[in-house]
C-alpha positions, -999 to +999 in steps of 0.1 A: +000+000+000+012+035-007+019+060+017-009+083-002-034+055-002-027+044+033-034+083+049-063+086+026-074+057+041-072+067+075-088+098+068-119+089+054-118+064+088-116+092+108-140+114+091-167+092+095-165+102+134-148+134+135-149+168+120-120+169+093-095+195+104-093+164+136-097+138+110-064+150+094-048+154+122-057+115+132-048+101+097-009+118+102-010+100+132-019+068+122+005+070+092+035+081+120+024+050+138+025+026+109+058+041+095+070+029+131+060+000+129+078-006+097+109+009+106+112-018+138+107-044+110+133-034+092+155-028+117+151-065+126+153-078+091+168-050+069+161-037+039+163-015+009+149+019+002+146+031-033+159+064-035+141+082-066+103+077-056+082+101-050+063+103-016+033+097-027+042+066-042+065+050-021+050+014-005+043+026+034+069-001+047+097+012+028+099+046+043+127+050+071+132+085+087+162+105+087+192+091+117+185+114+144+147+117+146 
């Protein structure tokens, strides 16, 4: 799943319970979470990040933040 389709996602499951300037903020949160999530994984198992993609597009458990954050 993309990282665009994924927040999109949880936006329209937040917005069917809150107003949507909340509703954003609960999708950024959710995506933060999963990008977590994903990160641990690779930690554990490695893995390799394409480096030309844009955002939008990458798959959701390929993003890795910056060292330091």
């Amino acid at each position: 799943m993309t990282v665009s389709k994924f927040w999109n996602q949880a936006f329209i499951a937040a917005l069917t319970r809150l107003p949507a300037e909340q509703a954003k903020i609960e999708a950024d949160k959710a995506l933060e979470i999963a990008i977590e999530h994903w990160q641990g994984l690779m930690k554990e198992k490695g893995a390799v990040v394409p480096q030309w993609v844009l955002y939008a597009d990458l798959q959701l458990e390929d993003i890795r933040k910056q060292r330091g954050d």
